[in-house]
C-alpha angles and dihedrals in degrees: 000000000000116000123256106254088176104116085039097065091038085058101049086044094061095042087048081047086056098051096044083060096045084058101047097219096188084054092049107046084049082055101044088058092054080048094055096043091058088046089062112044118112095246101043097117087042082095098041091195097049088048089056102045088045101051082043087053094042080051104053102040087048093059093041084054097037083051105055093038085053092045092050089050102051089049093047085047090045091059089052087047091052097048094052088045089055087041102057087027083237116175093188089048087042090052094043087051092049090051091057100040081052091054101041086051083063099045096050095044087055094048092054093045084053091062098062085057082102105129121125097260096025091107092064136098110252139226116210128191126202126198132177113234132198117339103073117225093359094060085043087056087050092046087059087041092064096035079061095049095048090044081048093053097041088052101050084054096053085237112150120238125205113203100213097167122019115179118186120209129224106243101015140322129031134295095208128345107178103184134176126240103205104203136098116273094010092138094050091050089048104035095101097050083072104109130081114288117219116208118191117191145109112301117235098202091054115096091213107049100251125174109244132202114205131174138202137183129223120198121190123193133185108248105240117238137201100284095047104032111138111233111243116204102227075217093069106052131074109214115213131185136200139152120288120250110180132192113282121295099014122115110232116169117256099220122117077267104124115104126209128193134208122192109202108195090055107017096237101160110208134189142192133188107140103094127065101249143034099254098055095045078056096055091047091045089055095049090057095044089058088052105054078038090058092042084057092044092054089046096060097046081048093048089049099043081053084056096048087045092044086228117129097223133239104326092188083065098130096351135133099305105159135022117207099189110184102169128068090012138002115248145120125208136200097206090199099033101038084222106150140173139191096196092087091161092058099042093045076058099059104271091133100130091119092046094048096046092038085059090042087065095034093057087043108035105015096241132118115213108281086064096046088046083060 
């Protein structure tokens, strides 16, 4: 006797309902056309700077629209699926149907996770930076352990990185990797992996087998665009350049091409060795430069309005957030959301989608994800 799905897919229907009201779709496909106009008049790339934010912006509403017409589809095709498997009392027709209940539950989900992406800068793409903290060679090892698990989740995504500073360091690890993840709303999606990460294991570089606490900090921006760039007096800046190094198994070229940056007013040390020449490593380090320039900048009207307001501000800002134990027990922990796994070897890998979402909720609504599973 196959199972009554029947409230489940009530249920994904009203939260799909919900979305497709967040988003407004009437709004957007009026917009989309208006999009579409722009894109195709003669001048558009006359003004470099308008042509890109509207085809990001063409781009963006089209796949919010293509998305929840294709998620609509697919659960107005499950409950057909589900009455023929009733019908012919058909197990294969009834599995097939659960698979795809099961992947539609995460979709949606995901989907609904994706509209309270609704901050000021959550629609840009993000830098992160990641450091390794107290714990020497060991930290510099975790810092190259969560370069890999962010590569990896990027990768599973099919979202582009641009390494823009890779720092080797001595023994093993890394003493600073900032990267770029090149998709829409990729600050908003890793703005709550910003905090220091706390790793407890063996350590392998320990003789004696000691257990080993290290610790790391990521720090995720939003990348500055146009409308918000902070000027930089070239007055104020000391250029310097050196030879590229890369992580393992990347080409980089091996010219005198790499660009660093100094800030002098506020000591903010920059570097660039992605591109092939000089000129472009410049323009990226720049980029990045404005960027860690805009975040302190927002610091310090946050740190005033918490003046005004006689409040002290968020005192968890860059502190402990997760904890990956792999000795004596496997485990990783969320300490705001509660979200926890077991599975340590395929999260170290990049299976972080839960992580990710549960802080999502957390940074919008406050709740972890017991209370977002509610």
């Amino acid at each position: 006797m196959p199972v009554d799905r029947s409230n489940d897919l009530a249920a994904l229907d009203a939260t799909l309902s919900s979305i497709e009201k967040v988003l407004d779709l009437p709004r957007l496909r009026i917009e989309l056309s208006d999009l579409e106009a722009q894109a195709g008049e003669p001048g558009l790339w006359d003004d470099t700077d308008k042509a890109q934010e509207v085809t990001t912006r063409l781009s963006n509403v089209k796949t919010d629209i293509e998305r929840c017409e294709g998620l609509r589809r697919r659960l107005d095709d499950l409950g057909v699926l589900f009455e023929m498997a009733a019908e012919e009392d058909d197990e294969a027709t009834e599995q097939e149907a659960e698979r795809e209940l099961t992947a539609l539950q995460k979709e949606i989900s995901s989907l609904e996770v994706r509209t309270l992406l609704s901050g000021e800068y959550d629609q840009r793409e993000a830098l992160v930076q990641i450091t390794p903290g107290a714990g020497g060679v060991d930290s510099q090892d975790w810092a190259l352990m969560l370069w890999r698990m962010y590569y990896r989740w990027a990768e599973r995504h099919g979202y582009p990185l641009d390494v823009h500073e890779w720092q080797e360091a001595e023994e093993a690890g890394v003493k600073s990797v900032v990267f770029q993840c090149k998709v829409p709303y990729a600050y908003g999606t890793l703005a709550g992996e910003h905090g220091v990460h706390r790793l407890v294991r063996i350590s392998p570089f320990d003789n004696q087998a000691r257990r080993q606490t290290s610790f790391a900090m990521v720090d995720v921006t939003p990348v500055v665009d146009t409308a918000d760039a902070v000027e930089v007096d070239e007055k104020e800046i000391r250029v310097d350049v050196f030879r590229s190094s890369g992580p393992g198994g990347q080409g980089v070229n091996t010219t005198d091409s790499a660009v660093r940056i100094t800030h002098l007013p506020t000591g903010i040390v920059v570097s660039c060795q992605n591109e092939r020449s000089q000129i472009q490593n410049r323009a990226a380090a720049m980029m990045v430069l404005q960027t860690k320039l805009l975040e302190r900048k927002r610091e310090e009207e946050a740190a005033e309005m918490d003046a005004i307001r006689g409040t002290k501000g968020d005192i968890a800002f860059g502190s402990q957030i997760r904890n990956y134990v792999l000795h004596p027990y496997q485990m990783v922990k969320d300490l705001r959301t509660g979200m926890e796994s077991g599975a340590t070897g395929p999260v170290l890998d990049g299976e972080i989608d839960d992580f990710v979402e549960a802080a999502i909720r957390w940074r919008r609504t406050g709740t972890g994800d017991e209370d977002a599973a509610s």
